[in-house]
mmCIF file of the N, C-alpha and C atoms, coordinates in Angstrom:
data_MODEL
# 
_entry.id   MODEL 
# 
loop_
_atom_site.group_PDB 
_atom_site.id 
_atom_site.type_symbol 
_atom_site.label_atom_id 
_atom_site.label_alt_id 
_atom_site.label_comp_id 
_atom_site.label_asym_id 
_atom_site.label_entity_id 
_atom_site.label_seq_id 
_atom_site.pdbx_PDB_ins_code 
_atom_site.Cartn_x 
_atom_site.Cartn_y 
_atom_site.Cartn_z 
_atom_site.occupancy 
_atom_site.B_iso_or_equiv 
_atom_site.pdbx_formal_charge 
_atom_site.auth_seq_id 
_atom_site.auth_comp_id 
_atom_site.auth_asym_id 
_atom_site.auth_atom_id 
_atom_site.pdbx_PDB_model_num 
ATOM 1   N N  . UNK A 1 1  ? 0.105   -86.016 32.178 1.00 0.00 ? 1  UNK A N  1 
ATOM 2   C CA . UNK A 1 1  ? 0.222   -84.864 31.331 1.00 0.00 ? 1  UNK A CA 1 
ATOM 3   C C  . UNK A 1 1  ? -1.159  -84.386 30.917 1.00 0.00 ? 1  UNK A C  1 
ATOM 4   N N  . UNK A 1 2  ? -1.984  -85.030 30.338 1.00 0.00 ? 2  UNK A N  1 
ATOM 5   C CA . UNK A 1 2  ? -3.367  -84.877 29.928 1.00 0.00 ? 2  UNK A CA 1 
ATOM 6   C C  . UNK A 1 2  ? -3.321  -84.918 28.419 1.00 0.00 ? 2  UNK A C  1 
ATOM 7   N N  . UNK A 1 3  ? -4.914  -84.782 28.582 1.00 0.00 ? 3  UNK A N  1 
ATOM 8   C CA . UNK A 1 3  ? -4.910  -85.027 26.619 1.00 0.00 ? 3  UNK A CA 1 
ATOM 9   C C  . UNK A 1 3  ? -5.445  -83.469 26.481 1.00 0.00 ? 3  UNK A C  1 
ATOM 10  N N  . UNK A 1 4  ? -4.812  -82.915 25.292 1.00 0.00 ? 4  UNK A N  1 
ATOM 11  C CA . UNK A 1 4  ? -5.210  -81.248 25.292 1.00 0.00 ? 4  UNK A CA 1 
ATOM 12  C C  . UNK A 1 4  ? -6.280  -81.157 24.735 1.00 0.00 ? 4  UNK A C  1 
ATOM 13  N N  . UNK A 1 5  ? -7.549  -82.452 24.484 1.00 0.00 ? 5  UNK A N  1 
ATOM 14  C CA . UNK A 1 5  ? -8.749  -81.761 23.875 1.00 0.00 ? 5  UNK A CA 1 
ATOM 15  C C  . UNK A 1 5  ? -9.523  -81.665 25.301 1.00 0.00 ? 5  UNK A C  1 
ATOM 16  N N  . UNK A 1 6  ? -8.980  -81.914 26.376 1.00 0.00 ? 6  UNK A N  1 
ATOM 17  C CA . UNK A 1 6  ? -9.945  -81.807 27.856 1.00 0.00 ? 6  UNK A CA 1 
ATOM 18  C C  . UNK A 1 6  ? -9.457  -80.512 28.323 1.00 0.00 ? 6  UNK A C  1 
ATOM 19  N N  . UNK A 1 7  ? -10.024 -79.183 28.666 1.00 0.00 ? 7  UNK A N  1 
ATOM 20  C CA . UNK A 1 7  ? -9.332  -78.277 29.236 1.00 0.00 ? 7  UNK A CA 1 
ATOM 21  C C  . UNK A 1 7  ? -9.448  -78.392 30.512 1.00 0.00 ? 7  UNK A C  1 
ATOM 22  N N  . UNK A 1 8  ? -8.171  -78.034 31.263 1.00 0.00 ? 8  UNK A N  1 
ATOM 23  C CA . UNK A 1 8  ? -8.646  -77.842 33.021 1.00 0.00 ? 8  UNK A CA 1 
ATOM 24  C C  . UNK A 1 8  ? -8.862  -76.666 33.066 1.00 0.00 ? 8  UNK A C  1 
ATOM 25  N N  . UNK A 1 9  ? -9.189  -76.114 34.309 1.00 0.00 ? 9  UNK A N  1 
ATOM 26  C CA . UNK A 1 9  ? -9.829  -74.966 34.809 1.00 0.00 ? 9  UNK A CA 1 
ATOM 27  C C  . UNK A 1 9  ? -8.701  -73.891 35.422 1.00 0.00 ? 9  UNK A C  1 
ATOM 28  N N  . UNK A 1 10 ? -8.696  -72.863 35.105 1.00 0.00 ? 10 UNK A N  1 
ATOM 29  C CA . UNK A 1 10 ? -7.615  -71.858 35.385 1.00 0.00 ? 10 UNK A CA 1 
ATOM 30  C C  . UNK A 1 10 ? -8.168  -71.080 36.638 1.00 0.00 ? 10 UNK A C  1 
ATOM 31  N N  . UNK A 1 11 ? -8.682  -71.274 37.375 1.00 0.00 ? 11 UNK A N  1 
ATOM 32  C CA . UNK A 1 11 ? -9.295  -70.547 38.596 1.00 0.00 ? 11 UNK A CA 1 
ATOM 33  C C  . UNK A 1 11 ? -8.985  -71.093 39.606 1.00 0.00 ? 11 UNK A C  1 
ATOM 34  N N  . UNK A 1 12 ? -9.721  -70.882 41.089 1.00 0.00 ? 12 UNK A N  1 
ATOM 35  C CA . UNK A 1 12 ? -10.620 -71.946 42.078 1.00 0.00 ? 12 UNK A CA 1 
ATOM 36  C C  . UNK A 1 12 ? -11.431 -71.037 42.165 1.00 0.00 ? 12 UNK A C  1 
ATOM 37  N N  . UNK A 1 13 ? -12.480 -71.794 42.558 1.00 0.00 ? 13 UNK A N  1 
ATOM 38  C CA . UNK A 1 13 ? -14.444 -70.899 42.885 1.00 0.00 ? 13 UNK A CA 1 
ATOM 39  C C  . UNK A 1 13 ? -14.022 -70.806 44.439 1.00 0.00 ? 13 UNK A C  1 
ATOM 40  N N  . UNK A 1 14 ? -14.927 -70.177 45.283 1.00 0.00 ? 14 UNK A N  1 
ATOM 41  C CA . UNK A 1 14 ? -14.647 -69.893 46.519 1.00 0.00 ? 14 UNK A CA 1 
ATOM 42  C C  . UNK A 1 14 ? -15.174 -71.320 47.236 1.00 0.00 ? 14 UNK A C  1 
ATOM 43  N N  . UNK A 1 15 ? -14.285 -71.459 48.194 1.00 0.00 ? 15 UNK A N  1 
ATOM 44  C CA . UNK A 1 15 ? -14.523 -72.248 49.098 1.00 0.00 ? 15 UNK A CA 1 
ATOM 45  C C  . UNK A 1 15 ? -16.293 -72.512 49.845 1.00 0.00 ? 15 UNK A C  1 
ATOM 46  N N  . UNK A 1 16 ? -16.890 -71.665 50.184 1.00 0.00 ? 16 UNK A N  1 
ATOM 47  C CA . UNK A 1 16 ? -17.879 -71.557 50.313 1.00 0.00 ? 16 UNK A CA 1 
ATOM 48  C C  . UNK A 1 16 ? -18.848 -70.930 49.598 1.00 0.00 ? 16 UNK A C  1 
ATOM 49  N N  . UNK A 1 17 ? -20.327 -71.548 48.557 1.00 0.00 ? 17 UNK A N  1 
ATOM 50  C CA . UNK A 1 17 ? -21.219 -70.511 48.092 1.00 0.00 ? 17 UNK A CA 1 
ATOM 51  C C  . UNK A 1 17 ? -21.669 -69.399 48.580 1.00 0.00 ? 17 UNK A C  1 
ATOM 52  N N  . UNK A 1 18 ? -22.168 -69.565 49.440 1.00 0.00 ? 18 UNK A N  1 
ATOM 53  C CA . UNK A 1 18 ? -23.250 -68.323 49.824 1.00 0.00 ? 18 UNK A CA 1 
ATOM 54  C C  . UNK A 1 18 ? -22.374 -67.760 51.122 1.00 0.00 ? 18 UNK A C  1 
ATOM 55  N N  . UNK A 1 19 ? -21.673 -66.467 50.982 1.00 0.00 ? 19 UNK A N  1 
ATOM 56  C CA . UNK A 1 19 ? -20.957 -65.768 51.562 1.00 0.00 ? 19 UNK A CA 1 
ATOM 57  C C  . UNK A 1 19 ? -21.344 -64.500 51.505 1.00 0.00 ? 19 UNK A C  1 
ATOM 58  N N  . UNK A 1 20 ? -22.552 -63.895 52.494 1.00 0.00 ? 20 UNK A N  1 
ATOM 59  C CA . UNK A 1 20 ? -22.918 -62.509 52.050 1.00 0.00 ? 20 UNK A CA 1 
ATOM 60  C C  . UNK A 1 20 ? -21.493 -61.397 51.708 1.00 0.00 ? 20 UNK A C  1 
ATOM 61  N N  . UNK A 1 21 ? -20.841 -61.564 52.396 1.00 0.00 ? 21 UNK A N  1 
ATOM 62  C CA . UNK A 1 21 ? -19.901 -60.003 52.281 1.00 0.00 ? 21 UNK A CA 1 
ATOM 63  C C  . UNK A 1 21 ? -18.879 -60.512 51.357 1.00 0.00 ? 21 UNK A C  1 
ATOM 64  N N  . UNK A 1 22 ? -18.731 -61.553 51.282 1.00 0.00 ? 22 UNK A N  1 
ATOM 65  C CA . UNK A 1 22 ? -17.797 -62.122 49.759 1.00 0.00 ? 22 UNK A CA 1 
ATOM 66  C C  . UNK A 1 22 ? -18.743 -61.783 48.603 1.00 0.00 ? 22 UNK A C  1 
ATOM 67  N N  . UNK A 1 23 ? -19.627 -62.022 48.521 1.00 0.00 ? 23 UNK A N  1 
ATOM 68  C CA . UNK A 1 23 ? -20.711 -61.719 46.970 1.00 0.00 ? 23 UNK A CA 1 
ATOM 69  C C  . UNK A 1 23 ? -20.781 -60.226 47.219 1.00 0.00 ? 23 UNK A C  1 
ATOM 70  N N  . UNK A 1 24 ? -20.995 -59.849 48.212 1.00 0.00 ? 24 UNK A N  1 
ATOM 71  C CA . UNK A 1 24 ? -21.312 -58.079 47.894 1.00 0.00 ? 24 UNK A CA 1 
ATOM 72  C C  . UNK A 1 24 ? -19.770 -57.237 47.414 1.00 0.00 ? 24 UNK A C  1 
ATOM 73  N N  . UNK A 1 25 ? -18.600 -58.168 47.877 1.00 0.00 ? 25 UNK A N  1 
ATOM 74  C CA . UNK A 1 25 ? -17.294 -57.377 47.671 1.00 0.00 ? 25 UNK A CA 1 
ATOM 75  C C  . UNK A 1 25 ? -17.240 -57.672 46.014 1.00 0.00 ? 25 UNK A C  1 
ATOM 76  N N  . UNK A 1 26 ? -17.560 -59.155 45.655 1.00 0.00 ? 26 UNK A N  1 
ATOM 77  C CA . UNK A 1 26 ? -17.037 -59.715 44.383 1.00 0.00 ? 26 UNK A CA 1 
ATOM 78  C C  . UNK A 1 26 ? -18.552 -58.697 43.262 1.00 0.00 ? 26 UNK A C  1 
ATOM 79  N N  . UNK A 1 27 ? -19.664 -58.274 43.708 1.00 0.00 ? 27 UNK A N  1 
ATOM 80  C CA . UNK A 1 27 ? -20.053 -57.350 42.553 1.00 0.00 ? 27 UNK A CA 1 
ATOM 81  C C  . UNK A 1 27 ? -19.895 -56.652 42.336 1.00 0.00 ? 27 UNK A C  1 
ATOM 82  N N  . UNK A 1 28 ? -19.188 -55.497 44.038 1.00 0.00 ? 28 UNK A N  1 
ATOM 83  C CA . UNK A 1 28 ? -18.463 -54.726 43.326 1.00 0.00 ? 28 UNK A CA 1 
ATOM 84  C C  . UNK A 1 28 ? -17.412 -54.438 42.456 1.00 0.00 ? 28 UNK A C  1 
ATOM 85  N N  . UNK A 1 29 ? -16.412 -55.139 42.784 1.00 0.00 ? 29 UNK A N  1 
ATOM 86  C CA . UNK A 1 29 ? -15.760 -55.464 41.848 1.00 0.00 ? 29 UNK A CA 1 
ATOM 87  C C  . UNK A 1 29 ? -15.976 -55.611 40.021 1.00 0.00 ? 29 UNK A C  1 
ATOM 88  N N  . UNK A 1 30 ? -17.011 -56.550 40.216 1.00 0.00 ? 30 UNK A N  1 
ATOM 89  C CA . UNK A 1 30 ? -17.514 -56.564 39.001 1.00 0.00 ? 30 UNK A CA 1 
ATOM 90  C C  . UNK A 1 30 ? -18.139 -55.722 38.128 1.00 0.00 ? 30 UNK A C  1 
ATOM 91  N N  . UNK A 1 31 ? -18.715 -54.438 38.989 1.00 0.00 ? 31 UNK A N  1 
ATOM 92  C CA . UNK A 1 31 ? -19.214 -52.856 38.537 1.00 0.00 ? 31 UNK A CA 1 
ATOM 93  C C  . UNK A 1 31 ? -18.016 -52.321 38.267 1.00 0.00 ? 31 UNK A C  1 
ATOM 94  N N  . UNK A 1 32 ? -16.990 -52.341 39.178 1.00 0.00 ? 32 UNK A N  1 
ATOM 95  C CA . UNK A 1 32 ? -16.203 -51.452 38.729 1.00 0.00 ? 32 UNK A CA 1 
ATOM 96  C C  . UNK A 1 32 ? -14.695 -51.614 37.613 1.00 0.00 ? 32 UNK A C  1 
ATOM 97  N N  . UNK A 1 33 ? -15.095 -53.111 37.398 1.00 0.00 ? 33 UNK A N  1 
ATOM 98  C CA . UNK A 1 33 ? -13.948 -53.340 36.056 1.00 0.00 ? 33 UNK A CA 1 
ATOM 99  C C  . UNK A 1 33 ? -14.182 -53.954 35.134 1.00 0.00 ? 33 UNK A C  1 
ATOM 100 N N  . UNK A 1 34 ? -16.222 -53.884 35.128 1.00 0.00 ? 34 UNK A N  1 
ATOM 101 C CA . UNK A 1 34 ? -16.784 -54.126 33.529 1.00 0.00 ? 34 UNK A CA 1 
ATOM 102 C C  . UNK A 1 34 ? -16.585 -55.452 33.628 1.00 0.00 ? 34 UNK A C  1 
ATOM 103 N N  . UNK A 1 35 ? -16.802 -56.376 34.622 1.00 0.00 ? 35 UNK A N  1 
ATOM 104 C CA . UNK A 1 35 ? -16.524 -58.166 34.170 1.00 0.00 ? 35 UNK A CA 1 
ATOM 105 C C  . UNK A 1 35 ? -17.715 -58.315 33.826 1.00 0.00 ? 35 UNK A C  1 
ATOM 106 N N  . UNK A 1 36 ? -17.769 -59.481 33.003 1.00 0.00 ? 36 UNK A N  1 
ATOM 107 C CA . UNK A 1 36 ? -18.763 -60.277 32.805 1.00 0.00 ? 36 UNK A CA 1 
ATOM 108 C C  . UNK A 1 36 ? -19.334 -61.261 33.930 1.00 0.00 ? 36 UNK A C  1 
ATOM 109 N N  . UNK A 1 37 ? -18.518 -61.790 34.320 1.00 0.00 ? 37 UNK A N  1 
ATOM 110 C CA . UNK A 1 37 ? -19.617 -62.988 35.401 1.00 0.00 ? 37 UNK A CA 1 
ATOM 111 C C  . UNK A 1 37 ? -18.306 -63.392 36.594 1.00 0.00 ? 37 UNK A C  1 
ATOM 112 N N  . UNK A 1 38 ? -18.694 -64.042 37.858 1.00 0.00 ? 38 UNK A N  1 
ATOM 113 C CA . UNK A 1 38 ? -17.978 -64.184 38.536 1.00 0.00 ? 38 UNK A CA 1 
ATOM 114 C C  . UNK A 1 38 ? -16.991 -65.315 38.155 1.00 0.00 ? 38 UNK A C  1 
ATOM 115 N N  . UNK A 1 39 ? -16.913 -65.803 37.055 1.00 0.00 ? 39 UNK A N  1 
ATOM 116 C CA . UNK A 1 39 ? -16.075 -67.003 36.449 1.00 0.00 ? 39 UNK A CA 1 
ATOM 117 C C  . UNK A 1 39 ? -14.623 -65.537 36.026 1.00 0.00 ? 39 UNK A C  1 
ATOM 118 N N  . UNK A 1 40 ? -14.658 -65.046 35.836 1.00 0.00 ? 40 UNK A N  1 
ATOM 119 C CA . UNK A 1 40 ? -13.994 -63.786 34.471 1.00 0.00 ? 40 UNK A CA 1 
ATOM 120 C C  . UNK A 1 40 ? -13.306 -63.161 36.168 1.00 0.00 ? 40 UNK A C  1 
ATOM 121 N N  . UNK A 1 41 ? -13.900 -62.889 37.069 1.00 0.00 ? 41 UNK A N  1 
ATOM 122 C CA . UNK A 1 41 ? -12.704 -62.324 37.858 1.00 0.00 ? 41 UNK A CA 1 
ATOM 123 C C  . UNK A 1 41 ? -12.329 -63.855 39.368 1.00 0.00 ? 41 UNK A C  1 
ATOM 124 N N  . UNK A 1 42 ? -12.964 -64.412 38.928 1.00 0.00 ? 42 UNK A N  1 
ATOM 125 C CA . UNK A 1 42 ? -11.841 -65.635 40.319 1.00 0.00 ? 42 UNK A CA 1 
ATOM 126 C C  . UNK A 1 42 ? -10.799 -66.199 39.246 1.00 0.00 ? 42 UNK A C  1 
ATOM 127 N N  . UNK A 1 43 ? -11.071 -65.838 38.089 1.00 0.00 ? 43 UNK A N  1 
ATOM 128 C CA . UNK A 1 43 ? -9.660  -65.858 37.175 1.00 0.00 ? 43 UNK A CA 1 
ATOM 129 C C  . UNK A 1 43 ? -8.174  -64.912 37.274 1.00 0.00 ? 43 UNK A C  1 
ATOM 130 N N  . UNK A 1 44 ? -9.315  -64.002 37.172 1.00 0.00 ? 44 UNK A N  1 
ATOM 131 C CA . UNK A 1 44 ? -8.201  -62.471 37.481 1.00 0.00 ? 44 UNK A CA 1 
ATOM 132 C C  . UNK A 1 44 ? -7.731  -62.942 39.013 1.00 0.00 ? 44 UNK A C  1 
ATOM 133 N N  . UNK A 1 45 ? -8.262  -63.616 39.774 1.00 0.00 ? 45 UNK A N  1 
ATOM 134 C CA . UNK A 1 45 ? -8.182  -63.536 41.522 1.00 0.00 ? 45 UNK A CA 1 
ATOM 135 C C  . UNK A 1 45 ? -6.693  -64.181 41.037 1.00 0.00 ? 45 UNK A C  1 
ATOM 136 N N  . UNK A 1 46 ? -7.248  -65.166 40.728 1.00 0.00 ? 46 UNK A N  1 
ATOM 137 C CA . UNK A 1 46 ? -6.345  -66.731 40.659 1.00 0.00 ? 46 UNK A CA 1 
ATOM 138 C C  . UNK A 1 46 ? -5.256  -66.563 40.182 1.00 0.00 ? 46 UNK A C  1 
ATOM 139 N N  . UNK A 1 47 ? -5.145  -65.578 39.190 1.00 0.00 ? 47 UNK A N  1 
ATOM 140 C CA . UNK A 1 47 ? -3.752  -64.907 38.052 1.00 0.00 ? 47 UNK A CA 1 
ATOM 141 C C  . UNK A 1 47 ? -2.959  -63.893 38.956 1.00 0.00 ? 47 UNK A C  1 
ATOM 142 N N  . UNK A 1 48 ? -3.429  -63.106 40.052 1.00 0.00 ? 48 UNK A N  1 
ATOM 143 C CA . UNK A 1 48 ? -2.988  -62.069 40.493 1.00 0.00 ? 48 UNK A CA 1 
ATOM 144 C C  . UNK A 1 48 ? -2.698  -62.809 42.197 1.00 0.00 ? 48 UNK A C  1 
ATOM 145 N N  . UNK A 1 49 ? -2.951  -64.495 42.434 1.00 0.00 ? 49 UNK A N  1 
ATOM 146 C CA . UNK A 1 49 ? -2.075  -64.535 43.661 1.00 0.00 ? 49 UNK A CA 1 
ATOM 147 C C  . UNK A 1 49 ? -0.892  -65.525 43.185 1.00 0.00 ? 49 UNK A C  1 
ATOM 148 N N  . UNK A 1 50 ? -1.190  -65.737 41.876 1.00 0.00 ? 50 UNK A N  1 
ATOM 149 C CA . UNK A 1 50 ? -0.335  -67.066 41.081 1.00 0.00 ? 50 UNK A CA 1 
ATOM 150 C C  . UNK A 1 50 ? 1.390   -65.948 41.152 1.00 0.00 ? 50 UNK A C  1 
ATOM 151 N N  . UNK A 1 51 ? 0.883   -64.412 41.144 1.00 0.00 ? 51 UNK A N  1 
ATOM 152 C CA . UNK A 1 51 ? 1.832   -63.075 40.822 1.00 0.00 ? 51 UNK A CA 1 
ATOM 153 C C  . UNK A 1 51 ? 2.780   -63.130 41.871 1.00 0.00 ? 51 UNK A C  1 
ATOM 154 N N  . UNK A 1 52 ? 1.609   -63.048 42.933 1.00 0.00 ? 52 UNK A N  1 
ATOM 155 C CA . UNK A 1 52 ? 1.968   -62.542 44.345 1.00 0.00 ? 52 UNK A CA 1 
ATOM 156 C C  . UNK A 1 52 ? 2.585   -63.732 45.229 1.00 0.00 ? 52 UNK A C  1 
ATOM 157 N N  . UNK A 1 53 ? 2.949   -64.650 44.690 1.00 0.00 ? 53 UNK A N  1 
ATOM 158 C CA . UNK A 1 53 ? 3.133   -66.013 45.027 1.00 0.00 ? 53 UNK A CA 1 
ATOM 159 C C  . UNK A 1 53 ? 4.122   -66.493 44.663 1.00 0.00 ? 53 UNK A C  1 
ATOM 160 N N  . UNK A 1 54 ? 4.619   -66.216 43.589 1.00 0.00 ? 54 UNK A N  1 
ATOM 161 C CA . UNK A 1 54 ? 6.234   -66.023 42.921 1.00 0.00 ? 54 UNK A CA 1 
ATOM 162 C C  . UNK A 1 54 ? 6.924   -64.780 43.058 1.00 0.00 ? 54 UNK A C  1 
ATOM 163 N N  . UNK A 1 55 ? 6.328   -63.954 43.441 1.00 0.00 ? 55 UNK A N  1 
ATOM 164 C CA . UNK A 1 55 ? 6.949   -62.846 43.880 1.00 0.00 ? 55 UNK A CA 1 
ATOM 165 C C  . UNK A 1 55 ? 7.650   -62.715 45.009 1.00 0.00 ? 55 UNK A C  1 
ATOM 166 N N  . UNK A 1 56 ? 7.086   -63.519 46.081 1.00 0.00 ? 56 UNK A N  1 
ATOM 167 C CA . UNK A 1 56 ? 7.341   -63.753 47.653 1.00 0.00 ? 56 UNK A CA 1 
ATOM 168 C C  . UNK A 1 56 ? 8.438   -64.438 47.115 1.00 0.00 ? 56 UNK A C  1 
ATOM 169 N N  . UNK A 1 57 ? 8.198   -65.385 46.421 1.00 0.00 ? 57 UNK A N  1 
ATOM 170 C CA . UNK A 1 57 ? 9.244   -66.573 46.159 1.00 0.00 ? 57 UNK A CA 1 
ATOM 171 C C  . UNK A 1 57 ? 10.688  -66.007 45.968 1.00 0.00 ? 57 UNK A C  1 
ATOM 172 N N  . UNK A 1 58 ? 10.564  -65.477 44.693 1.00 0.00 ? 58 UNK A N  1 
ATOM 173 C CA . UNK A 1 58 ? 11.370  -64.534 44.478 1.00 0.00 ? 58 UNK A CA 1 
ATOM 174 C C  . UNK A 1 58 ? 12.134  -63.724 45.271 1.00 0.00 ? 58 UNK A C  1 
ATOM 175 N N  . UNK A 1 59 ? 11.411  -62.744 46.065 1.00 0.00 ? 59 UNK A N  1 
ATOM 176 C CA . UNK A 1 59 ? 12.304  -61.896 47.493 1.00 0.00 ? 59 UNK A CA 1 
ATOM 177 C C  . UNK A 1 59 ? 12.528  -62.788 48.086 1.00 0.00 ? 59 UNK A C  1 
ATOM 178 N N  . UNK A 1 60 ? 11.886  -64.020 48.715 1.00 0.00 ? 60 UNK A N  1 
ATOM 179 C CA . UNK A 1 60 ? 12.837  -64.680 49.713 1.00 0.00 ? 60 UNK A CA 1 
ATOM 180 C C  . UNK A 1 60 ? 14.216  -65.569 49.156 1.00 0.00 ? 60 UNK A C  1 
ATOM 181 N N  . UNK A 1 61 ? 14.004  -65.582 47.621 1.00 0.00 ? 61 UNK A N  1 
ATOM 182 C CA . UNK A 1 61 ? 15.422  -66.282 47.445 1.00 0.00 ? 61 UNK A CA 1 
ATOM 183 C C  . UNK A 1 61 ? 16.187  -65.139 47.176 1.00 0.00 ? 61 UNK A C  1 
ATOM 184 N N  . UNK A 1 62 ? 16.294  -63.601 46.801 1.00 0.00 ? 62 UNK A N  1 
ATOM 185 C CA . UNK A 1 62 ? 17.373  -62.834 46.510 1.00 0.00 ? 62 UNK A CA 1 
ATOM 186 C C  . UNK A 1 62 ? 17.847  -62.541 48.240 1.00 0.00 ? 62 UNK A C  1 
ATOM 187 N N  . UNK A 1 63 ? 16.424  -62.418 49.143 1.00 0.00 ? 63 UNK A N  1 
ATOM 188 C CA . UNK A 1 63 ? 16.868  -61.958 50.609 1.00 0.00 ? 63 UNK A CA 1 
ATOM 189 C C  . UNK A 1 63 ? 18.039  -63.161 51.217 1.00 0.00 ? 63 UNK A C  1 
ATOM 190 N N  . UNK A 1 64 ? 17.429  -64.710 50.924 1.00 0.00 ? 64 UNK A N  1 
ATOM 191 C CA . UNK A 1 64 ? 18.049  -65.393 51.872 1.00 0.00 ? 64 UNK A CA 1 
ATOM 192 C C  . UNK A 1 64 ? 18.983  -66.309 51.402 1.00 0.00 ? 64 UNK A C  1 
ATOM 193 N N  . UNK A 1 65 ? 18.853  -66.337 49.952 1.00 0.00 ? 65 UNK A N  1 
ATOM 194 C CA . UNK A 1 65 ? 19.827  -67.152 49.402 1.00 0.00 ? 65 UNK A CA 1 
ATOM 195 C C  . UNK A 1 65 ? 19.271  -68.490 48.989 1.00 0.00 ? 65 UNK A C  1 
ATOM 196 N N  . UNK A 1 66 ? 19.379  -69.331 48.036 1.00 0.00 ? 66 UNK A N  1 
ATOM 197 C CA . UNK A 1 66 ? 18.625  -70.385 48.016 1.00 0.00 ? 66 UNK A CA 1 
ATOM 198 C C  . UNK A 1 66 ? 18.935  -71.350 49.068 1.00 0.00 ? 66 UNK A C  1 
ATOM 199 N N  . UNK A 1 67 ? 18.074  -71.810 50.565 1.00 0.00 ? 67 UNK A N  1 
ATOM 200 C CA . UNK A 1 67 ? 18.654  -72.452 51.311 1.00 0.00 ? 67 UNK A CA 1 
ATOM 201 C C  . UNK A 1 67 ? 17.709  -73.988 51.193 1.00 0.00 ? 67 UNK A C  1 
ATOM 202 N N  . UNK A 1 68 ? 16.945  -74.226 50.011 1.00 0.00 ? 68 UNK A N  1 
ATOM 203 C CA . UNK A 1 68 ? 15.984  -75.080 49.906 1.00 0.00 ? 68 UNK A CA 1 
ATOM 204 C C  . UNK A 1 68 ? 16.862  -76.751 50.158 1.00 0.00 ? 68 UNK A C  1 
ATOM 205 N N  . UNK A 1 69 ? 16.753  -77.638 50.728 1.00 0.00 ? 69 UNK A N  1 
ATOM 206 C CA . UNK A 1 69 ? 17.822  -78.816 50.261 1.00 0.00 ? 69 UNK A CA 1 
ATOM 207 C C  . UNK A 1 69 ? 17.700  -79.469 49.096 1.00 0.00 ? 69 UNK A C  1 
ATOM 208 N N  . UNK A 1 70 ? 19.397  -79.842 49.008 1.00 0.00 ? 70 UNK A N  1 
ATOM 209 C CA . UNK A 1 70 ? 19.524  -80.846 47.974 1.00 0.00 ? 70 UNK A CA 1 
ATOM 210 C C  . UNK A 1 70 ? 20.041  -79.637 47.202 1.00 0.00 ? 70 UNK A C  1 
ATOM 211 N N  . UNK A 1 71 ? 19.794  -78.501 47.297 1.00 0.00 ? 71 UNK A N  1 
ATOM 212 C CA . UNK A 1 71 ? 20.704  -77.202 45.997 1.00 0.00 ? 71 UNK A CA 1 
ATOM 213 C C  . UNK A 1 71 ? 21.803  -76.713 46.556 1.00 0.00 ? 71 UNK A C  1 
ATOM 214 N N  . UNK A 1 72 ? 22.773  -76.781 45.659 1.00 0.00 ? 72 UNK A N  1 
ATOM 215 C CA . UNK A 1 72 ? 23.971  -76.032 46.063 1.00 0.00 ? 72 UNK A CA 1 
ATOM 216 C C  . UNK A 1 72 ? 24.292  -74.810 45.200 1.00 0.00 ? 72 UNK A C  1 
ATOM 217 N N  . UNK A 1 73 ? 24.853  -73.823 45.409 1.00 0.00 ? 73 UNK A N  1 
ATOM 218 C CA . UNK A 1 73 ? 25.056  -72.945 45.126 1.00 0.00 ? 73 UNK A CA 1 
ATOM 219 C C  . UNK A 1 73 ? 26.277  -72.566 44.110 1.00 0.00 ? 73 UNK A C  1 
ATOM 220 N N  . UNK A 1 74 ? 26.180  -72.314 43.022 1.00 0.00 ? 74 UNK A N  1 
ATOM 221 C CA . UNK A 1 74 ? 27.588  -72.341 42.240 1.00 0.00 ? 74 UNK A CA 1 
ATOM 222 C C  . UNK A 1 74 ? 27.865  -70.771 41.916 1.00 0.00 ? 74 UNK A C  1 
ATOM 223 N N  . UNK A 1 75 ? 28.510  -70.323 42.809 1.00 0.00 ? 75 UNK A N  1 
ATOM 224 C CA . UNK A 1 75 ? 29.266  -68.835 42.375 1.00 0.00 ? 75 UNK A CA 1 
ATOM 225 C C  . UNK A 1 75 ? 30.830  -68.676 42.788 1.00 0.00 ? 75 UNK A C  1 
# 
């Protein structure tokens, strides 16, 4: 569970540092929605595939039905 005076980290940093066309995409970015530092949007990154990630989830269980095992279906 953890002890809540340790915080974990709500992001991931990129896989690789030094990525010319990843740093030139991520300042723009950063010009154009007023961030403070690249910590402030691989947050926003991290929050907006956490979205897009339950969302999929989501359409594929209204499209296909829950077919995950071990669940049965009560209707």
């Amino acid at each position: 569970m953890g002890d809540p005076k340790f915080s974990r980290r709500r992001y991931e940093r990129p896989s690789h540092p030094w990525e010319g066309e990843r740093i030139k995409a991520e300042n723009e970015l950063l010009k154009k929605y007023g961030l403070k530092n690249k910590k402030e949007l691989w947050r926003a990154q991290s929050v907006l595939r956490r979205f897009r990630h339950r969302a999929r989830q989501l359409q594929a269980l209204v499209r296909y039905g829950d077919s995950r095992p071990g669940r049965r279906r009560t209707s």
